[in-house]
C-alpha positions in Angstrom: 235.5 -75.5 153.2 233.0 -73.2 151.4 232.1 -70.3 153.1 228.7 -70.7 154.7 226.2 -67.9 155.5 223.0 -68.5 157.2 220.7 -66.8 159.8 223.3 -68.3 162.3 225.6 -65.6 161.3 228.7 -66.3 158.7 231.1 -68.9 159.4 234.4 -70.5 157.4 238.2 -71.3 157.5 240.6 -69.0 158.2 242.1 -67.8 155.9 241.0 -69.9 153.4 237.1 -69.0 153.0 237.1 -66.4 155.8 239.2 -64.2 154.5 240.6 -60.7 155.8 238.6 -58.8 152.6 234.9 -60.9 153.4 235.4 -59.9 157.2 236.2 -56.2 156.3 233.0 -56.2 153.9 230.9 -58.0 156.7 231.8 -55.1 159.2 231.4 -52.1 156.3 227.8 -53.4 155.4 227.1 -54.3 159.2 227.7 -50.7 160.2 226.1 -49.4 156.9 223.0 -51.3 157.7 223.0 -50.5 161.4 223.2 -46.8 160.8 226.6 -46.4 162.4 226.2 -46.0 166.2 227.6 -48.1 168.7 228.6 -51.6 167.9 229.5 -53.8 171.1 232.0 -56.4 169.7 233.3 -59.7 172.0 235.1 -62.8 170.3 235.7 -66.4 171.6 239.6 -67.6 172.4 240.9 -68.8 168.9 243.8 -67.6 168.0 242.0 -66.1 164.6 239.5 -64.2 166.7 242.0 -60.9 167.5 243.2 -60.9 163.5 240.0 -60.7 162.7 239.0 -58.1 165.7 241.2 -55.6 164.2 239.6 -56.1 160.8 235.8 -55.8 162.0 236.8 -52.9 163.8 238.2 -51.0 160.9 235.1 -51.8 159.2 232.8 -50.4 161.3 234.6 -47.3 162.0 234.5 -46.7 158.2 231.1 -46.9 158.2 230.6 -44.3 161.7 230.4 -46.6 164.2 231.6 -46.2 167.8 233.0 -49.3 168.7 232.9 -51.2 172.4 235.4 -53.8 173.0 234.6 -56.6 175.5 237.6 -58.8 174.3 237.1 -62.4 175.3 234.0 -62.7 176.1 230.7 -65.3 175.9 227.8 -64.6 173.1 225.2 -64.7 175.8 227.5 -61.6 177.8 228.0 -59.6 174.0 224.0 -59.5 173.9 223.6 -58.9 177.4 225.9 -55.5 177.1 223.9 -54.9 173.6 221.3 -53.6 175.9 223.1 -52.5 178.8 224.9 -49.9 176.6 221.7 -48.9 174.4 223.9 -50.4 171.7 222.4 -50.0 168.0 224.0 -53.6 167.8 226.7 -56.1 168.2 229.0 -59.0 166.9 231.0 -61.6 168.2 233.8 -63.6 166.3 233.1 -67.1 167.4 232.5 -70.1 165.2 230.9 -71.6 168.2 231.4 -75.3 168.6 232.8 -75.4 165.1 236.8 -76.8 165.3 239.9 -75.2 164.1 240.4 -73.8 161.2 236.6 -72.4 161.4 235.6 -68.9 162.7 233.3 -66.6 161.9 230.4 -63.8 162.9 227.6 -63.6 164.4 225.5 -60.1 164.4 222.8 -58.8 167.0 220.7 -56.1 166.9 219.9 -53.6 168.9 217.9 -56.5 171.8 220.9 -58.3 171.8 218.8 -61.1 169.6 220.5 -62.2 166.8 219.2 -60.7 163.1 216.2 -62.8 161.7 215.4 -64.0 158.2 214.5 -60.5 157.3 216.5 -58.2 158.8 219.2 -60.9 157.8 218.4 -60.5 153.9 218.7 -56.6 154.2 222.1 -56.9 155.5 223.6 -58.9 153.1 222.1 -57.2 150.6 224.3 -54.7 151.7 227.1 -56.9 151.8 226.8 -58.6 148.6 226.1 -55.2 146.3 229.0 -53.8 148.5 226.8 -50.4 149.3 228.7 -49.5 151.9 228.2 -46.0 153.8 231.6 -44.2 154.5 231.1 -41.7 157.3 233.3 -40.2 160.0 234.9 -42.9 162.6 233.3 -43.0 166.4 236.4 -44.3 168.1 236.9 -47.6 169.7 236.6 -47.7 173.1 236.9 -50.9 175.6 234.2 -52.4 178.8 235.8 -54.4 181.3 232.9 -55.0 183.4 230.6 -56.7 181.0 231.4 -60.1 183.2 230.6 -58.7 186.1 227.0 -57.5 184.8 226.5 -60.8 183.6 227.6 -62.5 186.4 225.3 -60.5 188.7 222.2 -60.9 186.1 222.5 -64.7 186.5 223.2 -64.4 190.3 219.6 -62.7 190.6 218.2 -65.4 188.4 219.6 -68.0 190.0 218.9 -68.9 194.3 222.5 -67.9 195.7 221.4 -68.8 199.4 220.0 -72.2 198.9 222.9 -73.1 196.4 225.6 -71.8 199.7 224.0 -74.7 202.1 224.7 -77.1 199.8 228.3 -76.2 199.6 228.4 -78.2 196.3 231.4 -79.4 194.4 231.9 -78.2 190.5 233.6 -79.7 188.0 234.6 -77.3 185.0 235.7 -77.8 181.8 235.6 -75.0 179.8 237.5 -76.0 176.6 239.9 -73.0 177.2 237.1 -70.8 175.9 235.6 -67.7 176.4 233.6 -68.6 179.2 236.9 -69.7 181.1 237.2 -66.8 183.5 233.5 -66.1 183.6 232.2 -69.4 185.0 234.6 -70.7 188.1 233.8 -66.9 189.0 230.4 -67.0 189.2 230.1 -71.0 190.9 232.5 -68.8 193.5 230.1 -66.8 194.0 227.7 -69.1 194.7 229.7 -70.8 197.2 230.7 -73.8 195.4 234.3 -75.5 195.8 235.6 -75.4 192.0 237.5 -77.7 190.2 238.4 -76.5 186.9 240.2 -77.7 183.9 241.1 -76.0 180.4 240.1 -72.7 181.9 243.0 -70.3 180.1 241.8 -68.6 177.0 245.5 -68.1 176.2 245.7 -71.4 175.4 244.1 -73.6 172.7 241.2 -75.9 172.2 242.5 -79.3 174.3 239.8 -81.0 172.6 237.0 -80.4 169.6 234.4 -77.4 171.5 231.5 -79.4 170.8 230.0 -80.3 174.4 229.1 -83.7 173.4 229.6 -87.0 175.2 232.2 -88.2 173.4 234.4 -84.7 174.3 233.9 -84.8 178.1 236.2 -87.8 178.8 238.6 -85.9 180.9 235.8 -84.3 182.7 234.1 -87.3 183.7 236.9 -88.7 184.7 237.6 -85.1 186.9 233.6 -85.6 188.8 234.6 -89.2 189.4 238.2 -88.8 190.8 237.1 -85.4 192.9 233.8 -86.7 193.7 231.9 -83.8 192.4 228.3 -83.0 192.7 228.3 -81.7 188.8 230.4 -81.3 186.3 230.3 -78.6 183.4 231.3 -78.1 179.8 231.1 -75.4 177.2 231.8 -74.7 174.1 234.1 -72.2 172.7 231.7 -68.8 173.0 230.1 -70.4 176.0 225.9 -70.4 174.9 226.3 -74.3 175.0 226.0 -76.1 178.4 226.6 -79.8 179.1 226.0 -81.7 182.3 228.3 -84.8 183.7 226.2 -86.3 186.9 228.1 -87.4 189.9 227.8 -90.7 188.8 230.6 -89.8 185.8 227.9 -90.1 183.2 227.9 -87.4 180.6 224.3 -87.0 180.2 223.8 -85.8 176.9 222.7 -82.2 176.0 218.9 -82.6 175.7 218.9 -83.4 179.4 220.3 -79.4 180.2 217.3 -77.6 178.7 214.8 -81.0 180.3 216.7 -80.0 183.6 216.2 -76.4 183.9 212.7 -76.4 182.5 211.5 -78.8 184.8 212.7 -76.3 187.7 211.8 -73.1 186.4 207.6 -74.1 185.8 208.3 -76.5 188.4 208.6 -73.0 190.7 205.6 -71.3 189.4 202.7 -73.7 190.2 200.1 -71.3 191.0 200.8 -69.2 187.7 197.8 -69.0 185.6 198.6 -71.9 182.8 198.1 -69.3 180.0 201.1 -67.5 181.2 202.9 -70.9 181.5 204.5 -71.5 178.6 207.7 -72.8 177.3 209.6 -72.1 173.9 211.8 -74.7 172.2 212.5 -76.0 168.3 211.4 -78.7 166.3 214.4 -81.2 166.9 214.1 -80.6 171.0 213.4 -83.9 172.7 209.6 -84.9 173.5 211.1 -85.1 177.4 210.2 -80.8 177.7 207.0 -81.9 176.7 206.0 -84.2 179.1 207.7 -82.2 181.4 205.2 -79.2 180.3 202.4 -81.5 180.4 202.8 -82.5 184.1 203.2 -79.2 184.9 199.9 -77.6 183.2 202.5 -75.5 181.1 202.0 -75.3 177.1 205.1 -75.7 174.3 205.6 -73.9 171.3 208.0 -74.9 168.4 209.9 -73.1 166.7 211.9 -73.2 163.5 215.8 -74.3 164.3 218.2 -71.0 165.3 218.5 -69.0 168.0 217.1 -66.2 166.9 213.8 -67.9 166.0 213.7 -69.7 169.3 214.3 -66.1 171.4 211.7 -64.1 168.7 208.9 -66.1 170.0 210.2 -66.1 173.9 210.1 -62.1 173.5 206.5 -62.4 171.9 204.7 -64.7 174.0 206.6 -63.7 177.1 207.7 -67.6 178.1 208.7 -68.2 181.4 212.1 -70.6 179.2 213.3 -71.7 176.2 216.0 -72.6 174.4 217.7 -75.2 171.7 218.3 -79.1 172.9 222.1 -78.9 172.1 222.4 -77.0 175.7 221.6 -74.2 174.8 219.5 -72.6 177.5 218.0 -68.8 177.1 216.0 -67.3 180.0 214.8 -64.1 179.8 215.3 -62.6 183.2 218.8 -62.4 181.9 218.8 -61.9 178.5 217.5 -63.4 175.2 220.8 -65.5 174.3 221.2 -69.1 175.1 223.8 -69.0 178.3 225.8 -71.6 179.4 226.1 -69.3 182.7 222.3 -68.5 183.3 221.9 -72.9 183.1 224.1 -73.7 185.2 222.5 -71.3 187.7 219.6 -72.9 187.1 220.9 -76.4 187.6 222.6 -75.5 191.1 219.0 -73.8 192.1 217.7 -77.0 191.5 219.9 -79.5 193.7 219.7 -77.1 195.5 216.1 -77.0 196.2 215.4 -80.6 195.9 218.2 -82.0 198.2 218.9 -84.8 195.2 222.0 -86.1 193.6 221.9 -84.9 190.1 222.2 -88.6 189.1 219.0 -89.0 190.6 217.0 -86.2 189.1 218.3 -87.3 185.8 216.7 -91.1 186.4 213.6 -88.9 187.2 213.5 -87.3 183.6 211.3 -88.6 180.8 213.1 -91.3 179.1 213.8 -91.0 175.5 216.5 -92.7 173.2 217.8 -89.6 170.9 220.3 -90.2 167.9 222.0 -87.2 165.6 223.6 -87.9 162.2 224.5 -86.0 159.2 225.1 -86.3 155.4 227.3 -84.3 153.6 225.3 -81.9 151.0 227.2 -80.4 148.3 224.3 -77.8 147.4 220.6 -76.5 148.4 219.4 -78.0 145.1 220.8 -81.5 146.1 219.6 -81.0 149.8 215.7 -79.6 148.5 216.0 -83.2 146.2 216.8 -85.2 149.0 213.5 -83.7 151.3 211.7 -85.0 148.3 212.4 -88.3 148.8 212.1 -88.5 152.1 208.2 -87.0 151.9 207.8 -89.4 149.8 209.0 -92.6 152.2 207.0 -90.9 155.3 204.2 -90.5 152.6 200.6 -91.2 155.2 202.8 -90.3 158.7 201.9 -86.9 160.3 204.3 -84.4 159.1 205.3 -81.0 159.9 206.8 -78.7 157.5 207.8 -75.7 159.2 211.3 -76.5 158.6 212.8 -79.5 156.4 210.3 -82.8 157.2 209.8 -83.8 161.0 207.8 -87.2 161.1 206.1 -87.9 164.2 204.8 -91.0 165.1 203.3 -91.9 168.6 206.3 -93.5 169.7 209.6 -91.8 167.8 210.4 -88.9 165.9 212.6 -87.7 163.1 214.0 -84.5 162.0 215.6 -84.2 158.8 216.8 -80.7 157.6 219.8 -78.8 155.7 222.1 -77.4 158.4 222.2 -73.4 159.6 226.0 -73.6 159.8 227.8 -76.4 157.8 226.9 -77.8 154.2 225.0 -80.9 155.5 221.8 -82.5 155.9 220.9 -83.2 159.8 219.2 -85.7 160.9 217.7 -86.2 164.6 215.6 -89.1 165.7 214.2 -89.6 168.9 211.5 -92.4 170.3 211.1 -94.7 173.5 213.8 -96.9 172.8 216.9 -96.5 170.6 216.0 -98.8 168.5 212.6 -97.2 167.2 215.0 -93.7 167.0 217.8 -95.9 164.6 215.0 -97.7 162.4 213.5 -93.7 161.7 216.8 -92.6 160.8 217.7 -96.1 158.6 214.0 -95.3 156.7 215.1 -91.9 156.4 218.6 -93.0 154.6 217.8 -95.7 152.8 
């Protein structure tokens, strides 16, 4: 596969498109850019993740950097200690919920935000003229207590007392990722009875890291034989989150961010309405909406990415945000989504409502949400394809910000070229699954 750089960060196979030179570069004309400084790196479990460790880090000591090691350790915990340290940036080596072969790197600034569209173009710049800056090395150093900061951060956010009484029972599955250690400690600390599964970073992936439905069978099948209150999945760098009830149903990504939203403005009813708002992107369901709504609290949309998503949380000073594929960022801990932080969130609020999960779920909005892709050889072929598409929606209300979204009163669909893998996505969403499946059909056809 083609190597694939985006505001997401850089991503490819290793050793294939990834290779040990392009990594090298990466670091040189991340630390040039930067200024040297120090440079807080973590990675995710694959086995590709250390080679490549050793790599960055010669990189960015060529360039003056002081380097700070966290090992194995979540993207949501690398931007956290970005600040902690006064950090002029860092990067972790994940490729996320991406399988094997893939890795890749993602790079934060000083906020512990990822780089936007701007600060993104400067840096490759560098990269691509290969300007680098040679300058004296800092040193590498390591920080064994970034999970411990972390774990206390989300421990503040989230209602440790409340979540003891209900001595709950957690389900884990962590994909043998990077937040393997991280999460069973911090349910511990909250009193829960753990059960977890495919919690050793040492070994590999036991099934594709992408938290969806169809990649939770074992773990629904754990909540239902252990009779768990919750179960919990993650992908590889642990920023994703995915919920199984206590029914055994896996119930789908979207219904994480609906969740903790629905708590968090849920617990500031007296907060002036101005000062009640909410940050999401353009493919998040409608269900935050009418969750907002109810709650007097007002959405904003973003483009798709993180880093857009945590620009605008920063700016406007949101009360939560985050991306429908789990991804849940709150700022009281940090600007990253955070698979930890959620399901913090999610304990607070069985906690505080004395429901089964199962049953606050049923209490959601109800929409029917379905995600496809195309395979896109090129921008050129993607930019053609848009085209056509505004042409078959041609009367309907569309926005632009980002590829087409076509929003009708009673469905919605998404189409735009992917941050992270040459394809065209396209999400649909409406009242029933069939209005979602006849938007996506149009769409295709």
């Amino acid at each position: 596969m083609p190597l694939k750089i985006s505001i997401s960060g850089v991503r490819g196979t290793v050793p294939d498109s990834l290779t040990p030179e392009i990594a090298l570069d990466l670091a040189k004309a991340f630390g040039t850019y930067l200024g040297g400084g120090k440079v807080v790196v973590g990675t995710d479990s694959r086995a590709t993740s250390e080679f490549i460790k050793g790599i960055v880090f010669s990189g960015l000591l060529a360039t003056g950097c002081k380097v700070i090691d966290l090992g194995i350790a979540p993207t949501p915990t690398v931007g956290i200690m970005t600040r902690e340290l006064a950090a002029a940036g860092g990067i972790v080596i994940t490729a996320s919920h991406n399988p094997l072969p893939w890795n890749g790197l993602k790079f934060m600034r000083s906020d512990g935000i990822f780089l936007n569209q701007e600060q993104a173009n400067k840096f490759l710049a560098i990269y691509e003229q290969k300007k680098f800056k040679p300058a004296p090395a800092g040193g590498v150093s390591s920080n064994n207590k970034a999970l411990d900061i972390h774990i206390a951060k989300a421990l503040k956010a989230s209602n440790p007392l409340a979540i003891k009484l209900r001595r709950l029972k957690v389900a884990v599955d962590a994909c043998n990722g990077a937040g393997s250690i991280i999460l069973p400690r911090f349910l511990e600390k909250l009193g829960c009875k753990v059960i977890a599964i495919n919690c050793n970073p040492k070994l590999p992936f036991p099934h594709p890291p992408e938290p969806t439905a169809e990649n939770l069978s074992e773990l629904v099948e754990l909540v239902k034989a252990k009779k768990a209150d919750v179960g919990f999945a993650m992908d590889s760098d642990a920023d994703r989150l995915a919920v199984v009830s206590d029914a055994g149903e896996a119930v789908g990504e979207e219904a994480t961010l609906a969740l903790v939203t629905k708590f968090v403005i849920g617990k500031k009813i007296h907060l002036n309405s101005k000062k009640k708002i909410v940050v999401i992107n353009l493919s998040t369901t409608k269900a935050i909406d009418d969750i907002c709504q109810a709650n007097g609290a007002r959405v904003i949309r973003t483009k798709v990415g993180e880093v857009n998503v945590s620009e605008e949380l920063k700016s406007v000073k949101a009360l939560i945000g985050g991306e429908g594929n789990g991804g849940v960022i709150y700022p009281k801990v940090g600007y990253n989504r955070d698979a930890i932080t959620g399901a913090g969130l999610i304990l607070s609020l069985l906690a505080f409502s004395g429901k089964k999960l199962s049953r606050l779920v049923e209490e959601l909005p109800h929409y029917e949400m379905i995600k496809t892709k195309i395979e896109c050889a090129s921008l050129e072929q993607a930019n053609a394809y848009l085209e056509k598409v505004k042409a078959r929606f041609a009367g309907s209300d569309l926005i632009l910000t980002e590829g087409i979204k076509v929003v009708l009163p009673d469905a919605w669909v998404h189409i735009r070229p992917s941050n992270t893998e040459p394809i065209i996505r396209l999400i649909a969403e409406g009242t029933t699954k069939a209005k979602a499946a006849a938007l996506i059909e149009r769409a295709t056809a």
